[in-house]
KOLTOR-511761 format. One line per 8 residues: their letters; for each residue x, y, z of C-alpha. Coordinates in nm, 2 decimals. Example, Ala and Ser with C-alpha at 12.3 -4.5 7.8 and 13.67 -1.06 7.14 Angstrom:
<nodes>
as	1.23:-0.45:0.78; 1.37:-0.11:0.71
</nodes>
This chain:
<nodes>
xxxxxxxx	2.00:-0.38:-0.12; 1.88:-0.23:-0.43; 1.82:0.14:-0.39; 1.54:0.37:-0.67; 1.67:0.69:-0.67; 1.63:0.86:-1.09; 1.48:1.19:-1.07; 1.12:1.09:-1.16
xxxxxxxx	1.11:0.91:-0.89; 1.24:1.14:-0.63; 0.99:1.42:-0.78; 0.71:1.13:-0.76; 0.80:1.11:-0.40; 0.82:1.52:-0.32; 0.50:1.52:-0.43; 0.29:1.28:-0.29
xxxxxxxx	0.45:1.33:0.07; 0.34:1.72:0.06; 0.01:1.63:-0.07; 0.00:1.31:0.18; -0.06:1.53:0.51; 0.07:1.41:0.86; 0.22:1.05:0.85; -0.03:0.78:1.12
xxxxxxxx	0.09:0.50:1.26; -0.13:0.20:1.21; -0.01:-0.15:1.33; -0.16:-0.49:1.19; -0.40:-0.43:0.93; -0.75:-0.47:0.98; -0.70:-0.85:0.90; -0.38:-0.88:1.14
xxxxxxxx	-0.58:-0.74:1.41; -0.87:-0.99:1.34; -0.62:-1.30:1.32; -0.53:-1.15:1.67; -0.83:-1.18:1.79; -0.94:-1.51:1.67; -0.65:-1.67:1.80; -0.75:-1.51:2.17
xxxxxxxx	-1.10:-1.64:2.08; -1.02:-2.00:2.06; -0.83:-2.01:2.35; -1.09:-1.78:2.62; -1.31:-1.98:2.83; -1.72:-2.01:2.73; -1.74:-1.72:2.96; -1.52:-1.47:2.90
xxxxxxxx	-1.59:-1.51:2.49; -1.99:-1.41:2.61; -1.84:-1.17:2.83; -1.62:-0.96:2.53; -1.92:-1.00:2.29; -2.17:-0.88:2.51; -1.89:-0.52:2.56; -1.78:-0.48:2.21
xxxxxxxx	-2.14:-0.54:2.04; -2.26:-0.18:2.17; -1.97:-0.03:1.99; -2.07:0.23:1.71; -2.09:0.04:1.43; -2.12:0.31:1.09; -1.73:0.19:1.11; -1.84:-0.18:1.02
xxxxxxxx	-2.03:-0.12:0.76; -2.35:-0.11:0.99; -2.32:-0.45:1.15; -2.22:-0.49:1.54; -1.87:-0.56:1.58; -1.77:-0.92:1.75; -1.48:-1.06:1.93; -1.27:-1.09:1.66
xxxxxxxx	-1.42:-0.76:1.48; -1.39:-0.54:1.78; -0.95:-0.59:1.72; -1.07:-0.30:1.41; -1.21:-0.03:1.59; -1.00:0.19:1.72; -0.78:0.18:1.35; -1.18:0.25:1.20
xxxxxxxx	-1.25:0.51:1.42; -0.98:0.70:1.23; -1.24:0.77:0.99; -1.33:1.12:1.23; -1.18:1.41:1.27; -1.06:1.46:1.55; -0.92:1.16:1.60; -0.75:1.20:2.00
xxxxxxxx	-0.62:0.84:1.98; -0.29:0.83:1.74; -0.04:0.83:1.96; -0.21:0.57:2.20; -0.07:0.28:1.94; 0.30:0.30:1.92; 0.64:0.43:2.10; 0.92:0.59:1.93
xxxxxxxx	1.24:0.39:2.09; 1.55:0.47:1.92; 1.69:0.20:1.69; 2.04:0.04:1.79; 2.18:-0.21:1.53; 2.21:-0.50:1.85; 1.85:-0.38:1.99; 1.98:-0.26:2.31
xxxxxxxx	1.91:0.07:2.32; 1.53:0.04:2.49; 1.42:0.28:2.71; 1.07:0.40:2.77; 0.97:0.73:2.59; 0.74:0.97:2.72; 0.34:0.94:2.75; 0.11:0.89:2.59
xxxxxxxx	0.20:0.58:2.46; 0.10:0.19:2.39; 0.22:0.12:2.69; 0.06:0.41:2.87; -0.30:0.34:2.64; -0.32:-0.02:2.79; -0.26:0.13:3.13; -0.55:0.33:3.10
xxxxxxxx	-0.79:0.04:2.95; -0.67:-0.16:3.22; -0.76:0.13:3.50; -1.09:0.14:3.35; -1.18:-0.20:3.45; -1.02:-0.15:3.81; -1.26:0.13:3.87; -1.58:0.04:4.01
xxxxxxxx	-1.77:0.36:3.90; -1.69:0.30:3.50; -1.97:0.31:3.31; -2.12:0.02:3.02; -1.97:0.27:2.74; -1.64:0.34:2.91; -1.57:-0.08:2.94; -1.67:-0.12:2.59
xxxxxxxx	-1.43:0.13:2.48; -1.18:0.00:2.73; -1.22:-0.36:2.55; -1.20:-0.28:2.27; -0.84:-0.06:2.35; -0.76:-0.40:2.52; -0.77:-0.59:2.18; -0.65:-0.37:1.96
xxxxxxxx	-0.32:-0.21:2.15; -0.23:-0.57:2.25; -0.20:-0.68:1.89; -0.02:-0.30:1.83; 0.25:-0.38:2.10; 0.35:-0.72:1.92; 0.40:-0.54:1.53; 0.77:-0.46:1.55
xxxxxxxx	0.79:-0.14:1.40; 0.58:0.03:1.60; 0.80:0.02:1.91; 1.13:0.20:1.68; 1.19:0.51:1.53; 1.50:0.55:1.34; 1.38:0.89:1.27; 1.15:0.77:1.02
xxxxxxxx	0.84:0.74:1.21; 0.83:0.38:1.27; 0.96:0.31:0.91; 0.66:0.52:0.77; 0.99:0.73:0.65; 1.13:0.44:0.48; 1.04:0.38:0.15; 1.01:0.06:-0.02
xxxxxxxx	0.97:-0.11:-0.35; 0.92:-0.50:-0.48; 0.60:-0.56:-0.30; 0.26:-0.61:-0.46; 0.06:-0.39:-0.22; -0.32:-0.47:-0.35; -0.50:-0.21:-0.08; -0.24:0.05:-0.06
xxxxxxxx	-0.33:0.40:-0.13; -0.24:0.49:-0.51; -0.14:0.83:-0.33; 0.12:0.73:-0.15; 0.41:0.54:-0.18; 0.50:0.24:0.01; 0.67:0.26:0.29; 0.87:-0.04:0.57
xxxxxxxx	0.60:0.02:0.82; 0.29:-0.06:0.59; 0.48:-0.38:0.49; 0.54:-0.47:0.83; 0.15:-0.39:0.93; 0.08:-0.67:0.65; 0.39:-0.88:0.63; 0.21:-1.20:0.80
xxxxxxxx	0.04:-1.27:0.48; 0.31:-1.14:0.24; 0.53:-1.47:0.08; 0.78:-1.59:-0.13; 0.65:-1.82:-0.46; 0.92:-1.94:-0.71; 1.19:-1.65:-0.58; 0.93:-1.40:-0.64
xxxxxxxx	0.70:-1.20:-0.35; 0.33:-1.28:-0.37; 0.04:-1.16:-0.18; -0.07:-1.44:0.00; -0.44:-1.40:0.05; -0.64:-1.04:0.05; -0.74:-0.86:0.33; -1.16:-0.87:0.37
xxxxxxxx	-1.30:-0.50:0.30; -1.55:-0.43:0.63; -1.85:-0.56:0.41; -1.70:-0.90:0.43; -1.53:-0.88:0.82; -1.67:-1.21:0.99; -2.08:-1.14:1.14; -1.95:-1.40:1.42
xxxxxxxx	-1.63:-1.52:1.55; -1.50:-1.85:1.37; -1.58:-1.81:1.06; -1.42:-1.78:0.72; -1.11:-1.70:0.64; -0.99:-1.51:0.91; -1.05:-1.87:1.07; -0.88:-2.08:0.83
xxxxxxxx	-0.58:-1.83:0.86; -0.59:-1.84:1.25; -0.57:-2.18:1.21; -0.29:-2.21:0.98; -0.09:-1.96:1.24; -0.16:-2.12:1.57; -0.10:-2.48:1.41; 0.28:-2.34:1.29
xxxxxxxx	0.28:-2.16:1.65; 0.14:-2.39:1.95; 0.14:-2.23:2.24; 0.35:-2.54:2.41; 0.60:-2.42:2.14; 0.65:-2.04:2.21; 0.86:-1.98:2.54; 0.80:-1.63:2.59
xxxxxxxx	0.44:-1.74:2.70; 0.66:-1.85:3.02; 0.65:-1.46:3.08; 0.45:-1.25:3.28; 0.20:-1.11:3.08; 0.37:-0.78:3.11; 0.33:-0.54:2.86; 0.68:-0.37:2.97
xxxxxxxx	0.81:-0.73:2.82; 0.64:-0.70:2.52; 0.72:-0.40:2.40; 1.11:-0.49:2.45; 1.07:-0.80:2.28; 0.90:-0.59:1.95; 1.20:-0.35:2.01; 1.45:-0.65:1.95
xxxxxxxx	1.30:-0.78:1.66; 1.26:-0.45:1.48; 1.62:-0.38:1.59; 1.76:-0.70:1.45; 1.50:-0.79:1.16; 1.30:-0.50:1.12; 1.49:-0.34:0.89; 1.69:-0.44:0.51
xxxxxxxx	2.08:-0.47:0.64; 2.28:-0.13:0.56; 2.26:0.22:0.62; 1.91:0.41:0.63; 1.83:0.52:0.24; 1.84:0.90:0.21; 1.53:1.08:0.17; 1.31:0.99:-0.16
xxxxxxxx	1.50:0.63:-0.22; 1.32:0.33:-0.21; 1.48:0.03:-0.13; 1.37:-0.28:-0.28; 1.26:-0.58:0.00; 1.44:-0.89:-0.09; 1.26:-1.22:-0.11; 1.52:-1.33:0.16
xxxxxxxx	1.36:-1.05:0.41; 1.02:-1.09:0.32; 1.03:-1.42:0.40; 1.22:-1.39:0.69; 0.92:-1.11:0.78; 0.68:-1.31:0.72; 0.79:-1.57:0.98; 0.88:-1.31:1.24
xxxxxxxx	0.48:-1.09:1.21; 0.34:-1.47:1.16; 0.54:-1.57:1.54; 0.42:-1.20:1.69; 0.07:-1.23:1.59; 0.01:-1.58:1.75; 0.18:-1.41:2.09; -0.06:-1.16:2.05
xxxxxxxx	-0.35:-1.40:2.05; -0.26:-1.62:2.31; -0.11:-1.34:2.53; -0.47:-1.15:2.50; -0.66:-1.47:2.60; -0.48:-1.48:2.89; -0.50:-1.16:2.98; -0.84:-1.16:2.92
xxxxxxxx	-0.90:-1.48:3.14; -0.73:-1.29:3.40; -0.97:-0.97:3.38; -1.26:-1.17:3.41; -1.18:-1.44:3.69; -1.31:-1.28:3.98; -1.66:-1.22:3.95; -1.93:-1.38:3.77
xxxx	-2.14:-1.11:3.65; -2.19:-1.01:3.29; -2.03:-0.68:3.27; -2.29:-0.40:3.22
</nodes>
């Protein structure tokens, strides 16, 4: 574990973090959240795909770049609407767990919370008196916080916010903030499409800016990627599918994995080191976000077969 620590560097830190403001959580990236979502796609019934489009597309759209969001767009929203201020949503999409070295340490923290936010999207559903808006938010909270339960660091804290305290180097971040240095948990938000290439870490593919998100589901490469994904990651081969789709089980199983692989082995680095990611853990990271993601997308089709088996009607 190779550890930056000269005095530039520490000042370089100091800086940027009082200038940086409060430290948000986000989960998958605007691209993991779409992969998400177009693994659920392919796996829905004709129905329930018409069904989620015909909720998300009255979402306000100034967040994507003026053009109606989609079943595999509508994963994005509640990370775009971050754009306000405001914002009443930021701790809806994680849960601070304290980190044990074997992962056993879980124990539900206080509300609000992921767990608590998919509660409260799944209430709205139950209750007959909801209105069209409410649903379409309560999709699109559906999508997104399912795909935020699966990222592993956002169901840990060793008192680094989720690893947004842990800072990193070795990693070509190409759409990180030049204001801020890089931390475990924006690695982790993009670590599905982060590789190793003759010993060296690469940026597999980039992530598409809004003006290039997918106008329909299936399409491009959040499709090709999808693909690669759920072709490494059937779901005959994944056993915790066997589950209940339980979100309780889903946040312990992120817990594990950011418990036992989350993290570089050795102690926390003290405040304003950076540890340098191996290409040993990024690949290893890369495996691990790749198996979460396809959960993610075949637990949310599921799910979202289930919500809409009852009745027939279009939802309103």
């Amino acid at each position: 574990m190779a550890v930056t620590s000269s005095p530039c560097f520490r000042i370089f830190l100091v800086l940027l973090i009082l200038g940086s403001g409060a430290v948000q959580a986000l989960a998958w990236d605007s691209t993991g959240h779409m992969l998400v979502g177009e693994i659920a796609y392919e796996q829905v019934r004709p129905d329930v795909r018409a069904r989620v489009d015909a909720l998300v597309r009255t979402l306000d759209n100034r967040y994507n770049n003026h053009k109606p969001y989609n079943f595999v767009t509508a994963g994005c929203y509640m990370d775009d609407m971050r754009a306000e201020k405001g914002y009443p949503y930021s701790a809806w999409h994680y849960m601070d767990v304290n980190y044990t070295p074997d992962g056993r340490g879980y124990a539900e923290p206080a509300v609000p919370n992921v767990l608590w936010a998919l509660q409260q999207a799944f209430a709205t559903f139950e209750d007959s008196g909801s209105s069209g808006p409410q649903k379409s938010l309560a999709m699109a909270m559906l999508i997104h916080f399912t795909g935020d339960i699966h990222q592993p660091l956002h169901c840990v804290d060793w008192n680094d916010k989720g690893g947004n305290g842990y800072f990193i180097a070795g990693v070509p971040f190409s759409d990180l903030s030049k204001t801020k240095p890089a931390n475990l948990h924006a690695f982790w938000d993009r670590a599905y499409r982060f590789g190793v290439q003759g010993g060296k870490v690469i940026e597999l593919y980039y992530s598409p800016w809004p003006s290039e998100r997918p106008g329909v589901p299936a399409a491009g490469v959040i499709k090709n990627q999808a693909a690669k994904i759920m072709e490494r990651y059937p779901p005959g081969s994944m056993a915790e599918l066997a589950n209940v789709g339980d979100p309780h089980v889903w946040a312990r199983e992120s817990y594990r994995y950011a418990c036992k692989f989350g993290y570089p082995h050795g102690p926390h680095p003290g405040d304003f080191e950076a540890v340098t990611l191996t290409p040993l853990f990024v690949g290893n990271a890369h495996d691990v976000a790749c198996r979460r993601i396809a959960l993610a997308g075949y637990r949310l089709a599921n799910l979202l077969n289930s919500l809409f088996e009852a009745d027939g009607a279009t939802p309103q």
